[in-house]
C-alpha positions, -999 to +999 in steps of 0.1 A: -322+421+762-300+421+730-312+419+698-300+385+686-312+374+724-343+388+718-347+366+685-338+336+700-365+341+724-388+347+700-382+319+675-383+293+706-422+312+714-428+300+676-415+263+687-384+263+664-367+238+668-331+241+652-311+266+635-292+265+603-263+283+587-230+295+586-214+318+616-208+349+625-240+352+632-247+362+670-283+345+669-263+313+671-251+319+703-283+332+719-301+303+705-277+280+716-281+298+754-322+291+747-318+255+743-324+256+711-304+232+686-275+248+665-266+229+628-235+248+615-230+235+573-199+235+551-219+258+526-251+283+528-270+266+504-269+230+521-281+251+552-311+266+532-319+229+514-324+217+550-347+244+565-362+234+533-369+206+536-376+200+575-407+228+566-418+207+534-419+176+558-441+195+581-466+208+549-456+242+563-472+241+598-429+241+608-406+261+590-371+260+593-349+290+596-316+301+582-289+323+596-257+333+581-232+366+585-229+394+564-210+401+533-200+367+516-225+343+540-253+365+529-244+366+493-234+322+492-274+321+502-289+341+468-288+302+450-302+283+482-331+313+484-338+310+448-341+273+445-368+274+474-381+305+457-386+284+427-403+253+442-423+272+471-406+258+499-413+283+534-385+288+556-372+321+575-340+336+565-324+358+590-286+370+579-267+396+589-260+430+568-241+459+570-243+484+596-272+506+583-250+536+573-233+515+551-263+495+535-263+514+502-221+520+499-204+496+473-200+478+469-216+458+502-239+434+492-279+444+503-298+415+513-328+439+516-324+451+477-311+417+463-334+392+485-361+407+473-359+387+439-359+354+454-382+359+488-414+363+495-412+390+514-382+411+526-373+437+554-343+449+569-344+459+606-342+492+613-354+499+648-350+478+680-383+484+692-400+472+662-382+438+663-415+420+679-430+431+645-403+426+624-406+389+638-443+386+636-438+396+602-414+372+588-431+342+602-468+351+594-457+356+559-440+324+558-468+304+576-497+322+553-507+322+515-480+312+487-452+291+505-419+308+497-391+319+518-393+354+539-360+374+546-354+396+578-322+415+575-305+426+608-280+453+603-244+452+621-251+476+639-282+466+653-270+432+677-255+452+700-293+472+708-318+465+733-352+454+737-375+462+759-379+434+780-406+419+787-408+408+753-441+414+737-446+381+712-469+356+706-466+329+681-481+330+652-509+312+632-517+300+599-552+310+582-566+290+556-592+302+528-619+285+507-632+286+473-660+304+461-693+277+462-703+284+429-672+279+411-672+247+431-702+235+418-695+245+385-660+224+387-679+193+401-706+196+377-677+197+345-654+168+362-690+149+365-700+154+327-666+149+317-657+121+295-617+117+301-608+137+333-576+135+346-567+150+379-532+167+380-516+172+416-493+196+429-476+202+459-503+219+474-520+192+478-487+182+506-492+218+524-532+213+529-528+180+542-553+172+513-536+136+506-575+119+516-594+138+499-578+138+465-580+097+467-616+109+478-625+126+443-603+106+424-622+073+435-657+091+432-649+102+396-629+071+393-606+094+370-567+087+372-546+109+387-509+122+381-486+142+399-459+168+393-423+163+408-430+182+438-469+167+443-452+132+438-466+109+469-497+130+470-515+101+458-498+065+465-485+054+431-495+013+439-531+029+436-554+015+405-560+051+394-524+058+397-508+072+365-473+078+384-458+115+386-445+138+358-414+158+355-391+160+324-392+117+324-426+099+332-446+068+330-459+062+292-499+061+307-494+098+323-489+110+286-517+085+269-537+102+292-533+133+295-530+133+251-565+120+259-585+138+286-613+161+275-611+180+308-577+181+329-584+194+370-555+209+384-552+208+418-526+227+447-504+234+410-490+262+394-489+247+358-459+264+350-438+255+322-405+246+325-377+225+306-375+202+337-413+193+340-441+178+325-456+194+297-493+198+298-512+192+259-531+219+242-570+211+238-584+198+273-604+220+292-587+228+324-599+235+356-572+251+381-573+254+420-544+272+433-540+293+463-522+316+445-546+335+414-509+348+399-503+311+383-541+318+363-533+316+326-494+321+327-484+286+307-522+270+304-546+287+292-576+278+319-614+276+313-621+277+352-599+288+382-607+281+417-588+304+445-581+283+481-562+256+498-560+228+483-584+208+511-607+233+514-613+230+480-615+192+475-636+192+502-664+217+487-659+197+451-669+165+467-697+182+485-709+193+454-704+155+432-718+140+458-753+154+451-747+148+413-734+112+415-754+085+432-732+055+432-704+039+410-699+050+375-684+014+367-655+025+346-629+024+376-622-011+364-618-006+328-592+032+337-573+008+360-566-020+335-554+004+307-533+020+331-518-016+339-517-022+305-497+008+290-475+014+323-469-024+320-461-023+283-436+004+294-420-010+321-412-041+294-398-015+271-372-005+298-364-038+313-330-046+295-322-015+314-337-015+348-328-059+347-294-054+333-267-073+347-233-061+330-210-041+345-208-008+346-236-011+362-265+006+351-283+031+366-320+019+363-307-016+378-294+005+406-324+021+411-344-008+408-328-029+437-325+001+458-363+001+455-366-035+462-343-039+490-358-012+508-392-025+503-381-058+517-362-039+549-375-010+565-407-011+544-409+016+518-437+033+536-407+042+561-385+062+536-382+094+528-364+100+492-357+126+468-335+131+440-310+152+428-310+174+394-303+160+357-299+120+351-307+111+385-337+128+386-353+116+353-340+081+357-354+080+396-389+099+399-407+076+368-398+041+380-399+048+420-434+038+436-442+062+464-469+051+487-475+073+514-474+111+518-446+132+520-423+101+511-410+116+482-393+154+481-397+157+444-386+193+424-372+206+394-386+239+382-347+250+385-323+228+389-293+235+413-264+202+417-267+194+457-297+202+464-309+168+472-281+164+502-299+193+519-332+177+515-323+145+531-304+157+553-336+181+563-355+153+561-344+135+585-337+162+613-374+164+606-383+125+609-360+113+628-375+081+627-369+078+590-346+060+564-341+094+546-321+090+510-310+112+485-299+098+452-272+120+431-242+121+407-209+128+405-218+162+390-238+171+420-216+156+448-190+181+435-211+209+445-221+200+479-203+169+489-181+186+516-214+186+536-212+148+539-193+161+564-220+178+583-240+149+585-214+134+599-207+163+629-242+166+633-255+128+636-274+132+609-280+095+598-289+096+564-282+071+532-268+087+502-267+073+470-241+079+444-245+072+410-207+077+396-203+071+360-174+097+357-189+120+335-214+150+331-231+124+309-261+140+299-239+171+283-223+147+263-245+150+232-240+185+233-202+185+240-185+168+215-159+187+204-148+199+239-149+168+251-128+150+227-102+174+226-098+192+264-121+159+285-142+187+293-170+165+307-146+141+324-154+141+359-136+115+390-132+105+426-133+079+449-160+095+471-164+062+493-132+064+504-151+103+506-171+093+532-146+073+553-126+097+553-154+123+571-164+091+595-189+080+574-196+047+565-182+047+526-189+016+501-178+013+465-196-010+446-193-024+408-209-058+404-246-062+404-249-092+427-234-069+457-262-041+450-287-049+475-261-066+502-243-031+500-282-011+503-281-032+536-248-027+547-254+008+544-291+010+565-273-008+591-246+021+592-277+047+591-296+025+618-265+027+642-266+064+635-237+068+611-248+085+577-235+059+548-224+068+512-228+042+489-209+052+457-224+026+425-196+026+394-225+030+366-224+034+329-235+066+306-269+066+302-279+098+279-311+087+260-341+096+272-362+094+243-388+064+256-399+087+282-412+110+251 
């Protein structure tokens, strides 16, 4: 058996269900020959956003994998590898190099030298017989520890060698470890003495499956909770204890309260720092469970860490405040109303924007009867949504109520235009039975909108969003000069007509009273399996200052 033959057999062992990418890549072929579903994208990195997202949607247990050729497919996948390097997103990339004589000439591109920057693990293939290995590898990496993607290189030279048949592979499993018990009893005992905890929730929280035990804790410590982009729907946001999720815009209550805690418990987070998320306050004491130790002390300086998955470690805190707390603290009530009452207050502060009824339209009112209309339709329990980088992230993730796990693909630690076309486009391959949206600009759709296409070719039905205000607004500031003489942040299209154009359904829309009769026009297109582009003429919106 070939190489790439020999793959294909082995990736439908691991139940893979779909490959990704962008030919020549011969595994392609052999998949297809092993029944196993071939997605061929417009550009590498909309092929790495899916595999993705599909393996966010499965908390890991599924991870998507990415082929591409040699030479320019393999270096058009450094940004897609580094943006899922960056929010720990698993998924198996398998491109092709050059032939192994010519790995180190130049200038050929290495995926084994450069890969190594942006992958969790990486390892070029240098012997047939070791490919069962090689395989194993790859995939136990990606299934175990810190989720990030793994990179198997196959040389040019290498497709055309055999295996040894029969093929000696078993699929691989993921192992899950648990915190020490002391400092689990020492975390339960400080969250139990604590005066102003606040629980802080990463994604982690997603790949353990931990989603009933954080409500768990949270409802025996009756402390609030936030989230960080990429924990977002970890803990459903109509919840009393709910503060709502932070990124680089957030509810007014998650900063009241977190200026406020005495002790702040970290949970499946890193706590890094970055221009794009929330900012955590000097003075609390924080407690931080991560399965990865290397996030100890890098941004917050931490008075307790706690190594293990995110469940496994809930679980043994609960244990352990179980024995300390006999019944109700009777504060829940008095957390829940202040949280109503800031959150509240803030929503008021923001409603000539989010009720605004001029034209162009604004954004937040967009957003707002997206929100609603959905509710009222499919039920927003049934959605999967996620954003896209700058304004429609910031003016999205604080105002939109997720209320069931893995609803919401939030992320921002870098910030890459497209990436949220990938995501829903992931998304959906992975549930199917989903409204899956993705909510972007005309910045963003200039990166990746030729893959609008793909959904198209490869019946994937999902809704996309377009927030067009003709601009790279939030440079503006910033810009001035370069805009006023050369437009330099002048940006067009009709990208409705776009999305016709592809065989999409495509609708331009510019009044607010046709808002949430276009949202339906466009889940009908979705629901009869055609993806829909919905492309809202919006005004400028650059000031984010409330959200400070």
């Amino acid at each position: 058996m070939k190489v790439a033959n020999a793959i294909a057999e082995m990736l439908k062992r691991e139940g893979v269900e779909f490959v990704v990418g962008y030919p020549v890549n011969p595994i392609f072929e052999a998949a297809a020959e092993a029944d196993i579903r071939t997605i061929i994208v417009r550009q590498e990195r909309t092929a790495i956003h899916m595999a993705d997202a599909f393996a966010r949607m499965n908390s890991g247990d599924q991870v998507g994998v990415y082929l591409t050729q040699n030479g320019p497919g393999a270096e058009n996948s450094f940004g897609g590898l580094a943006q899922a390097w960056s929010e720990s997103a698993p998924l198996v990339a398998i491109p092709g190099g050059y032939a192994r004589a010519q790995t180190n000439v130049a200038p050929n591109f290495s995926g084994l030298v450069n890969f190594q920057h942006v992958s969790k693990w990486t390892e070029q293939l240098t012997v047939a017989r070791d490919l069962p290995n090689a395989v194993r590898r790859a995939f136990t990496h990606a299934r175990n520890g810190r989720q990030r993607p793994v990179v198997l290189e196959v040389p040019g030279d290498m497709w055309g060698e055999d295996v040894e048949e029969p093929i000696d592979y078993r699929p691989t499993t993921s192992v899950r470890f648990g915190p020490d018990p002391a400092d689990a009893r020492k975390a339960a005992q400080t969250l139990v003495n604590a005066e102003r905890p606040v629980i802080y929730a990463g994604q982690g929280v997603h790949y353990a499956k931990a989603w009933e035990q954080l409500r768990e804790l949270a409802e025996l410590l009756e402390a609030p909770v936030t989230t960080s982009l990429q924990g977002k729907s970890a803990f459903p946001e109509t919840h009393p204890l709910s503060l709502g999720s932070g990124g680089r815009a957030f509810p007014k209550a998650v900063h009241e309260f977190l200026q406020n805690a005495d002790v702040v418990f970290g949970i499946g987070c890193s706590f890094a720092a970055t221009g794009f998320g929330l900012r955590m306050p000097k003075g609390p004491y924080y407690i931080h469970a991560t399965l990865d130790p290397e996030d100890f002390n890098n941004e917050v300086e931490i008075s307790e860490g706690i190594v293990g998955d995110a469940a496994l470690v809930l679980e043994a805190i609960i244990a352990e405040v179980k024995e300390l707390v006999s019944g109700a603290r009777g504060r829940a009530d008095g957390i829940a109303a202040e949280i109503a009452r800031i959150n509240g207050g803030w929503r008021e502060d923001w409603a000539h924007k989010t009720d605004c009824d001029e034209s162009p339209l604004n954004p937040y009112r967009v957003l707002r009867d997206l929100h609603a209309t959905l509710s009222e339709t499919v039920g927003i329990d049934n959605v999967v949504a996620t954003h896209d980088a700058g304004s429609p992230r910031d003016q999205m993730s604080p105002f939109w109520n997720s209320t069931t796990p893995l609803s919401y693909i939030g992320w921002g630690k870098t910030t890459q235009l497209g990436y949220g076309l990938g995501l829903a486009m992931g998304a959906k391959v992975a549930r199917p039975e989903k409204l899956c949206l993705n909510v972007w600009g005309d910045a963003a759709i200039g990166m990746t909108g030729m893959d609008f296409e793909t959904a198209v070719r490869e019946n994937i039905p999902i809704l996309s969003i377009l927030l067009n205000n003709f601009s790279m607004a939030i440079e503006l500031p910033i810009m001035k000069t370069a805009t006023e003489k050369y437009r330099a942040t002048d940006i067009s299209g009709h990208y409705a007509d776009m999305a016709k154009a592809f065989g999409g359904y495509g609708e331009r829309v510019t009044e607010v009273g046709d808002i949430q009769d276009a949202v339906k026009r466009g889940i009908a297109a979705t629901e009869d399996g055609q993806p829909a582009l919905l492309e809202f003429i919006t005004s400028k919106e650059i000031d984010y200052s409330v959200f400070r």
